[in-house]
Every structure is written in structure tokens, then in C-alpha cells.
C-alpha positions as CSV (number, residue, x, y, z in Angstrom):
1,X,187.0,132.0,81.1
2,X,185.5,131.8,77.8
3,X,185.3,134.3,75.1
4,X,182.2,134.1,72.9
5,X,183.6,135.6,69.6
6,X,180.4,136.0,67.8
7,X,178.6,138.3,70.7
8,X,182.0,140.3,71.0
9,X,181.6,141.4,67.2
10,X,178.0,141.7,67.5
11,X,178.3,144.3,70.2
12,X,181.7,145.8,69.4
13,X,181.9,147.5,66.0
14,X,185.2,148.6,66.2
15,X,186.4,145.3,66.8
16,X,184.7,143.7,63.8
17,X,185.7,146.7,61.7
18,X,189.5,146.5,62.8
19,X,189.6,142.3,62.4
20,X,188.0,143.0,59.0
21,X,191.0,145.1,57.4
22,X,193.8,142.8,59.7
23,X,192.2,139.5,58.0
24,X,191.4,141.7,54.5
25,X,194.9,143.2,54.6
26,X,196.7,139.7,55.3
27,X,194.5,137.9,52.3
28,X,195.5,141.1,50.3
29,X,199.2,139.7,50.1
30,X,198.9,136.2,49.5
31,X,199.5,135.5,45.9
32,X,197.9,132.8,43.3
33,X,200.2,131.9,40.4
34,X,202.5,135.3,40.9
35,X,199.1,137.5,40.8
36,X,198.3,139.2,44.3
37,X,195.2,141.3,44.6
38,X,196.2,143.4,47.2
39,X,195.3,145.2,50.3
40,X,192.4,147.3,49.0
41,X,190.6,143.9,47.2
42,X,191.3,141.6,50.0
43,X,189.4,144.1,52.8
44,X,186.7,144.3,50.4
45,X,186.2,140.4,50.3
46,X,186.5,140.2,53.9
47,X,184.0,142.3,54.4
48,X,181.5,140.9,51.8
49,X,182.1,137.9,53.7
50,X,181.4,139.0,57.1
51,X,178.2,141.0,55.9
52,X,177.3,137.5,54.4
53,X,177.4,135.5,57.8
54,X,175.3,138.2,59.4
55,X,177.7,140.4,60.9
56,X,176.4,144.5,60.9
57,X,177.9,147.6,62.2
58,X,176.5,151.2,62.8
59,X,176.1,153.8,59.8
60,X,179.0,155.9,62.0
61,X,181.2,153.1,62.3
62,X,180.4,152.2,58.6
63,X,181.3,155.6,57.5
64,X,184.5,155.4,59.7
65,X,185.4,152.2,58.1
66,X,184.2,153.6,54.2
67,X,186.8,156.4,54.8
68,X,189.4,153.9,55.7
69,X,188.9,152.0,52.6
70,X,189.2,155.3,50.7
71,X,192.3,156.0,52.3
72,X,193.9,152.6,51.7
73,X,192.9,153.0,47.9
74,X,194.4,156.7,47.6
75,X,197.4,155.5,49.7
76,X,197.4,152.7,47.0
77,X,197.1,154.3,43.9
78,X,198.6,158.0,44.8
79,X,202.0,157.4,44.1
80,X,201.7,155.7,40.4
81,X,199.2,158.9,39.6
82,X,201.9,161.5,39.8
């Protein structure tokens, strides 16, 4: 049986949206000369990426996954504000 990965996250959003922040979030960590951009950053590439090869998702879905980004930059930055 053969999986055809690009059709998959052509016609499942939530699958493309979720494998976006697991491949952001693991770049996030990975560090160049001591200097990691983080979690937040590294979502944000992956998905400029994807959107580069082609890859689109509903407005809902993108307004699900803009509210997840929002949250991973409050959950970020919260605790140094206070």
C-alpha cells in the first residue's frame, strides 16, 4: 500500500497544519554557534516554506493555525513580561 504524501496534505488541512508546527517546533531547537531561534521562528519558516512549494489550507484552518502561533508566542514571551 502506498501513501501519496503530497495528495494527503492537499486534501487534509489539519494534517499539514499539525506537520508544520512538529517540523517548525523541532527546527525551533536546533542551535547554530550557541544561538537557537526557537519554537515561535522555526513554525514560521516551516510554513513560509510549505506555502512556497504550493501547499494551501482553508481561511478556518488558517485562522486555527494563526491562533496557535499566537498562543506559542504568548506562551513564549509571558513569563519574562511579568
Amino acid at each position: 500500500m502506498e501513501i501519496d504524501l503530497v495528495h494527503l496534505l492537499e486534501s487534509e488541512p489539519m494534517v499539514l497544519i499539525f506537520l508544520v508546527i512538529g517540523i517548525g517546533y523541532t527546527l525551533g531547537h536546533i542551535s547554530i554557534a550557541g544561538i537557537a531561534a526557537g519554537p515561535s521562528i522555526g513554525v514560521l519558516l516551516t510554513g513560509l516554506l510549505f506555502g512556497h512549494f504550493g501547499f494551501e489550507i482553508r481561511p478556518a484552518v488558517a485562522s486555527f493555525g494563526f491562533a496557535l502561533f499566537i498562543f506559542s508566542v504568548g506562551i513564549q514571551a509571558g513569563p519574562s513580561f511579568f
